[in-house]
C-alpha positions in Angstrom: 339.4 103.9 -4.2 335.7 102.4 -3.4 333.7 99.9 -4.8 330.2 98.6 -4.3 329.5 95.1 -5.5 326.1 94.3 -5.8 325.5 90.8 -3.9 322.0 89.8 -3.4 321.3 87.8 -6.3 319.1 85.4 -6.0 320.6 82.8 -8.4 317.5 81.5 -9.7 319.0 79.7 -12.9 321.6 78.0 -10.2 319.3 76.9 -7.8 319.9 73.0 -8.4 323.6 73.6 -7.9 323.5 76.1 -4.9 321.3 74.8 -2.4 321.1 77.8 0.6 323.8 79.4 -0.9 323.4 83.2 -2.5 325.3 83.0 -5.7 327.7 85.6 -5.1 329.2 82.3 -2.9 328.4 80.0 -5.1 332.1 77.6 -4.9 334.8 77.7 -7.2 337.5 75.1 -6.3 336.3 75.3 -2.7 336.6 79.3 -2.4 333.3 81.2 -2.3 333.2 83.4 -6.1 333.5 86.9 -3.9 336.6 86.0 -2.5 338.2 86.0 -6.1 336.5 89.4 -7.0 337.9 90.7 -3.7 341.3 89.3 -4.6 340.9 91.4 -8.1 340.0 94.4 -6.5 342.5 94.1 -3.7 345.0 94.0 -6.7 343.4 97.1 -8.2 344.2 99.2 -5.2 340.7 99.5 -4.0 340.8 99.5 -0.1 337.2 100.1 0.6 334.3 98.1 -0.5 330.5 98.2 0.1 328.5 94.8 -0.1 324.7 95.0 -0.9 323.2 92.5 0.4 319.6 91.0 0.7 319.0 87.4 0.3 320.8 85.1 2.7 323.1 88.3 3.5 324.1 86.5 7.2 326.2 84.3 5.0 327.9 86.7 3.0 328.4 88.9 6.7 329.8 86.0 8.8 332.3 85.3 6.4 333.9 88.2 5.4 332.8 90.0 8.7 334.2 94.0 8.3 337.9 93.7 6.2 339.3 91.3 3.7 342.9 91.3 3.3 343.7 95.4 3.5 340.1 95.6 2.1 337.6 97.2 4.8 334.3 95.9 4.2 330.7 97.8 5.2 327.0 95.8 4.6 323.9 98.1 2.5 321.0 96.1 3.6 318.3 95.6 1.6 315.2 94.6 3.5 313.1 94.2 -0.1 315.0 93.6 -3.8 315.5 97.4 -4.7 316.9 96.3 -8.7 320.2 97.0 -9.9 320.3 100.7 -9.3 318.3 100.6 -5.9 320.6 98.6 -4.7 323.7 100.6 -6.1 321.8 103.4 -5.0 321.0 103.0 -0.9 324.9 101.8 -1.3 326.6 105.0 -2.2 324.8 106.3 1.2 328.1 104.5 2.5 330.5 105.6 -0.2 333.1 108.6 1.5 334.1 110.2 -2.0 332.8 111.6 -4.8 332.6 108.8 -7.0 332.8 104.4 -6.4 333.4 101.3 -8.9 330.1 99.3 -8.7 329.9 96.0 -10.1 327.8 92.7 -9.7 329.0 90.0 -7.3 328.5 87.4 -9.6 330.7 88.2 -13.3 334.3 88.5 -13.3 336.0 91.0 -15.4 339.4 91.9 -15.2 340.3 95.6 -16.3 342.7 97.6 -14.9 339.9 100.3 -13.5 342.6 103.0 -13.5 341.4 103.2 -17.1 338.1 103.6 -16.6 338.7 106.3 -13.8 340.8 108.2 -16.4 338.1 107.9 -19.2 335.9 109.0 -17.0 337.1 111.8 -15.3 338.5 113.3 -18.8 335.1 113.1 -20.4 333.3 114.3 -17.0 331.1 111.4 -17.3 328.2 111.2 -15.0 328.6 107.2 -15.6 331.3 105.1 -17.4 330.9 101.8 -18.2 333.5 98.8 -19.3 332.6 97.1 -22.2 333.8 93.6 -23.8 334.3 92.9 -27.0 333.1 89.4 -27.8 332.7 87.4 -31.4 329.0 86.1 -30.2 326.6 88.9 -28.7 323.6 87.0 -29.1 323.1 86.0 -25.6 323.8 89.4 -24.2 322.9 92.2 -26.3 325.7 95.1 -27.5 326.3 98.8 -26.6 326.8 101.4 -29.3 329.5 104.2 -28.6 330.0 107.2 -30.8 333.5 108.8 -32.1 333.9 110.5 -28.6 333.0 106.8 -26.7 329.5 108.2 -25.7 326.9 105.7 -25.3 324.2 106.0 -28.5 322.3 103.1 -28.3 321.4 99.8 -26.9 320.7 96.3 -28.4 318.5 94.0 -26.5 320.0 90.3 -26.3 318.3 88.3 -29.3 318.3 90.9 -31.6 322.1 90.9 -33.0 324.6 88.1 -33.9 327.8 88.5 -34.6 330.8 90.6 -33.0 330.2 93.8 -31.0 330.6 95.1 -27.3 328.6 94.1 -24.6 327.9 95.3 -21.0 330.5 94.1 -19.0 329.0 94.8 -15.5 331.6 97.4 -14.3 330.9 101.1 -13.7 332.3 103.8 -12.4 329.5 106.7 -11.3 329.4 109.9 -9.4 327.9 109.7 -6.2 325.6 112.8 -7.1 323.9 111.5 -10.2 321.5 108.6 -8.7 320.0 110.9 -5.9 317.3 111.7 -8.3 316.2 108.0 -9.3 313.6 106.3 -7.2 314.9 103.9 -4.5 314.0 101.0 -6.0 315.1 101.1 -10.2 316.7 98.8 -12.3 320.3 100.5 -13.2 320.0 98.9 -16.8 316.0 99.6 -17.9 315.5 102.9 -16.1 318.7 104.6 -16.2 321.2 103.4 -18.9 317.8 102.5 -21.7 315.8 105.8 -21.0 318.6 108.3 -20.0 321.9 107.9 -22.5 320.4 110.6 -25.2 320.7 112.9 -22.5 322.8 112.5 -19.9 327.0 111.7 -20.0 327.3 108.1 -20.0 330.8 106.8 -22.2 331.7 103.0 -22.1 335.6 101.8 -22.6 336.0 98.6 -24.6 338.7 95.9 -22.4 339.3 92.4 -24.0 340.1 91.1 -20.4 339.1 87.8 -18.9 335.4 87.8 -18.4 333.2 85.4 -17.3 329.3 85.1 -15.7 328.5 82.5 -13.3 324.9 83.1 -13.9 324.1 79.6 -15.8 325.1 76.6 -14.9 327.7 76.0 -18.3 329.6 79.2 -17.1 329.5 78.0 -13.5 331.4 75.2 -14.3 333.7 76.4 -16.5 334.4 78.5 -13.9 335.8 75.4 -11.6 339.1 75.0 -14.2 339.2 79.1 -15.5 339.6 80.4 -12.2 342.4 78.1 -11.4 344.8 81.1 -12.7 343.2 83.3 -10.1 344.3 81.4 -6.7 345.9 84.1 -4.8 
């Protein structure tokens, strides 16, 4: 059981709250955010994870060093932003089996991924993703699934209100199937927009937690929601 998070963000929209801080360790309560998503995974049964790293990645590396917990922990190095499948991408180059978890280091979303392994591998996917149903999609934009759970379309944020399922940030993809993309892609624009006619991607709708620490609101709220989570 492997897993890539993806923790290089920049943080842009936090920047007046984390000052030298990458926003994967952006603080909740005193505890830097990737040390609850390593707590999640840890209960998950995930015992290897990949950190893709780039901006301010010495923090990241001197505190979590090469094992959290009965985690192991390895560093992919990005030397330029590669996007969200670039960085997923040089990533798997680490990965030992045939298919990993990726998700971003910065959203909280607590499936239990043996789901999503079991959709995936009974549908031979080439991607599965996790999707949340939420009563407001405005701000994020929705993913369509057929009868079978196949992806059919995409809604771009802004252009639907009301209920649907939106891209929770957690996948599970085979190693094999990014080889052919460029090494520097966005996971979202130039894979999951341009490829889901054709290729096998199916998305599994969980009503767990979730919660994005991208904007300063969620950030906070973050401070008392995650209060369940000290472990």
């Amino acid at each position: 059981m492997e897993a890539i998070i993806l923790a290089g963000g920049l943080g842009t929209r936090l920047q007046k709250i984390l000052i030298d801080t990458p926003k994967s360790m952006a603080l909740v309560n005193g505890q830097p955010f990737l040390e609850y998503l390593l707590n999640y995974l840890t209960g998950q049964g995930i015992t290897r994870v990949i950190l893709s790293v780039g901006h301010q990645k010495e923090i990241i590396m001197d505190y979590f060093k090469d094992r959290y917990k009965n985690i192991s922990i390895s560093y992919a190095m990005e030397d330029e932003p590669l996007g969200t499948g670039g960085g997923i991408k040089k990533a798997f180059g680490l990965i030992e089996g045939e298919q990993a978890f990726a998700m971003n280091g910065d959203s909280m979303f607590r499936i239990d991924l043996s789901i999503l392994q079991q959709t995936h591998l009974s549908h031979k996917a080439d991607i599965s993703m996790a999707l949340r149903f939420m009563e407001e999609t405005e701000r994020y934009g929705t993913v369509q699934l057929d009868e079978e759970k196949r992806v059919s379309g995409f809604m771009e944020k802004g252009t639907e209100t009301g209920e649907g399922m939106i891209n929770g940030g957690i996948y599970l993809i085979n190693k094999s199937y990014l080889t052919s993309f460029p090494d520097k892609f966005s996971l979202e624009k130039d894979c999951f927009e341009k490829q889901y006619r054709t290729d096998r991607f199916f998305g599994y709708p969980f009503r767990g937690y979730f919660l994005d620490i991208g904007i300063p609101e969620d950030y906070m709220r973050a401070q008392d929601e995650f209060k369940r989570f000290d472990d």
